[in-house]
C-alpha positions, 0 to 999 in steps of 0.5 A, a space after each residue: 429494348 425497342 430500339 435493340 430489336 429493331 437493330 437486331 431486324 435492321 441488321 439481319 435484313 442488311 445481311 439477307 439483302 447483302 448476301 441476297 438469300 434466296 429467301 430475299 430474292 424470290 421475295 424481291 421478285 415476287 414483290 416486282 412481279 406484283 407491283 408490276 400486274 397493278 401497275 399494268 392493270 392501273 395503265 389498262 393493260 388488259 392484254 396483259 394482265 390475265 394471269 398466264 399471259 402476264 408470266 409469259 411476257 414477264 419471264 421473256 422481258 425479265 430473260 431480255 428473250 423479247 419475242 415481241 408477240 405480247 406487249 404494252 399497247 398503252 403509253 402509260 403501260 410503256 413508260 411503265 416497262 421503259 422505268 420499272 419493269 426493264 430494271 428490275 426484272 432483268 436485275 432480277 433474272 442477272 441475279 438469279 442465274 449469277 447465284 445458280 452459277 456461284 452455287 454449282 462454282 462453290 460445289 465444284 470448288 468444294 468437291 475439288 478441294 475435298 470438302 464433298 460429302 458422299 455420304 448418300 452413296 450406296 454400294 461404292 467403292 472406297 479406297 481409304 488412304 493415298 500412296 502417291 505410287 501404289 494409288 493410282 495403279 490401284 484406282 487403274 485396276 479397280 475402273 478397269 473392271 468397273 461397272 459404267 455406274 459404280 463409284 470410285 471415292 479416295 478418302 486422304 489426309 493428303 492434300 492432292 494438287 492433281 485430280 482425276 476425274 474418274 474419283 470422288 475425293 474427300 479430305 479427311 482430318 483423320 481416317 479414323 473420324 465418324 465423320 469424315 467417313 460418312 462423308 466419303 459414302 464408308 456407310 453403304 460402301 459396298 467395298 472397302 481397300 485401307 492402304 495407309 501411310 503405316 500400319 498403325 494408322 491402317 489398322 485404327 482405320 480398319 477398327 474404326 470403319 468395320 465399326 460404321 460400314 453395313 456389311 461391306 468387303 473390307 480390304 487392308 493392306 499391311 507391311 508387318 504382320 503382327 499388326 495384320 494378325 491383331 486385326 483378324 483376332 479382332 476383325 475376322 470378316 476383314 481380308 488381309 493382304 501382307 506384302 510382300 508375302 514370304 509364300 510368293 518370295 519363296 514360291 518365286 525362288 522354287 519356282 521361276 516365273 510363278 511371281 510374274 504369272 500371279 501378278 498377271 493373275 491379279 491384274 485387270 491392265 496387263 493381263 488377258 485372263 485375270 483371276 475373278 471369283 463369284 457365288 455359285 447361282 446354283 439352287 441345289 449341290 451341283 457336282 465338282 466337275 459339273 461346275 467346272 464343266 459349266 464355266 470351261 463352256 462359259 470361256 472361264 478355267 474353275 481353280 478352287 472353291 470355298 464353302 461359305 462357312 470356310 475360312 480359307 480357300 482350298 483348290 478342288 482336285 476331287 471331281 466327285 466333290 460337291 458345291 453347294 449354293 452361294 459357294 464361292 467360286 474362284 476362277 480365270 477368265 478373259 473377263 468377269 461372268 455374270 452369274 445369271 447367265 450361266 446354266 444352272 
């Protein structure tokens, strides 16, 4: 039973040396770092032995620094420095810095393979699946009218071979895994885009984020609408886009041009005016044309509005109308106004 046991401690002390823990290595140098003051103190070494003046010239010995200012005055003292001080405390600092950079290389590797865990995040923005055409022009839109600080994670059950810096990336094993969710910041993300390989895997994906997210936009792209009318019976706070959209094939047949023109519209890259939307900061209900009035001064066209209880936008035509506070406003602008620094 004894000798079980100390087998047992034998071997977890040959893997935490083996490993070097960072448990055995700060014990290792705190041992050196002790033997060393009593050492010094036997050799007479008072000029060294005062506790901050013992720091100082350990860590510049131990760094190979070697100001030279402080040092042995005894022979013992230098002998002592020479055969035990030299090896094992720059052995001891090669071994700190090579574990600190073997820490960062395996986060680094982690992170580029998809193995990151974003899950502390707040207010990101989440793309939820990978097309190899649609997703980098999509990732192009959304950093172009990116805030400096806001973040951009790819969450894929693809393996991607090329990175772009400007993502976060997280392999997931599947889009619908809690897990694998939390680990992409889905939690606290502020916005949500699922484009998936098909429409089923969108639609699981969609189920399974409104049920974790706190309170995001959620954006889901389908091909076919019937799943898309299923997710709105289910998921009526999830915005969603049908493509291509029978209105806009039809719009472009009646009206030539007017496809091209809401692309332009929707597009932060190709486009000098893009459409944006944003709650109306007003404290109390504020004339239709007094709104409009307030952007075209602000260099921004108002188009419609839509009461915070609607479900669908309507575009204001009658002037004497009203917007109350928080209604969302949609409107074309050369770029994205910021709501408290309209007059009001």
């Amino acid at each position: 039973m004894v000798r079980s046991r100390l087998t047992a401690i034998i071997r977890r002390l040959y893997h935490a040396i083996t490993d070097l823990h960072w448990s055995t290595l700060a014990g290792g140098i705190v041992s050196h770092m002790g033997l060393t003051w009593i050492f010094m103190t036997w050799a007479g070494e008072t000029g060294l032995v005062s506790p901050v003046t013992f720091l100082y010239w350990y860590a510049t010995t131990a760094s190979t620094v070697g100001y030279g200012d402080v040092g042995p005055a005894t022979d013992a003292g230098r002998l002592i420095t020479a055969f035990f001080v030299y090896p094992g405390a720059i052995a001891a600092f090669t071994a700190v810095i090579a574990k600190s950079l073997a820490g960062i290389s395996a986060q680094w590797r982690r992170n580029r393979v998809g193995l990151g865990d974003y899950s502390s995040m707040n207010n990101a923005i989440v793309l939820v699946g990978y097309d190899p055409d649609r997703t980098p022009r999509m990732i192009d839109e959304l950093m172009a009218d990116a805030a400096p600080s806001q973040e951009l994670v790819l969450l894929s059950r693809d393996e991607l071979t090329h990175s772009d810096e400007r993502i976060r990336y997280v392999r997931a094993r599947s889009l619908t895994a809690t897990a694998d969710l939390e680990r992409a910041g889905i939690v606290g993300a502020g916005r949500i885009i699922i484009f998936a390989s098909n429409d089923n895997e969108t639609l699981a994906a969609a189920l399974a984020i409104t049920a974790v997210n706190r309170g995001g936009h959620i954006v889901c792209f389908f091909e076919e609408g019937e799943n898309a009318r299923l997710l709105t019976a289910h998921c009526p706070e999830v915005e969603v886009v049908l493509a291509p959209s029978v209105e806009l094939v039809v719009k472009a047949v009646k009206d030539p041009g007017s496809s091209h023109l809401l692309n332009l519209l929707a597009s932060h890259t190709d486009s000098a005016a893009t459409l944006f939307s944003m709650a109306w900061p007003g404290g109390s209900p504020t004339r239709f044309r007094d709104v409009a009035a307030n952007l075209l001064e602000a260099g921004a066209v108002l188009l419609a509005t839509r009461t915070r209880d609607a479900e669908r936008s309507e575009f204001r035509f009658d002037t004497q109308g009203m917007v109350l506070p928080q209604d969302q406003l949609f409107y074309v602008a050369g770029e994205r106004l910021e709501p408290e620094k309209l007059g009001t």
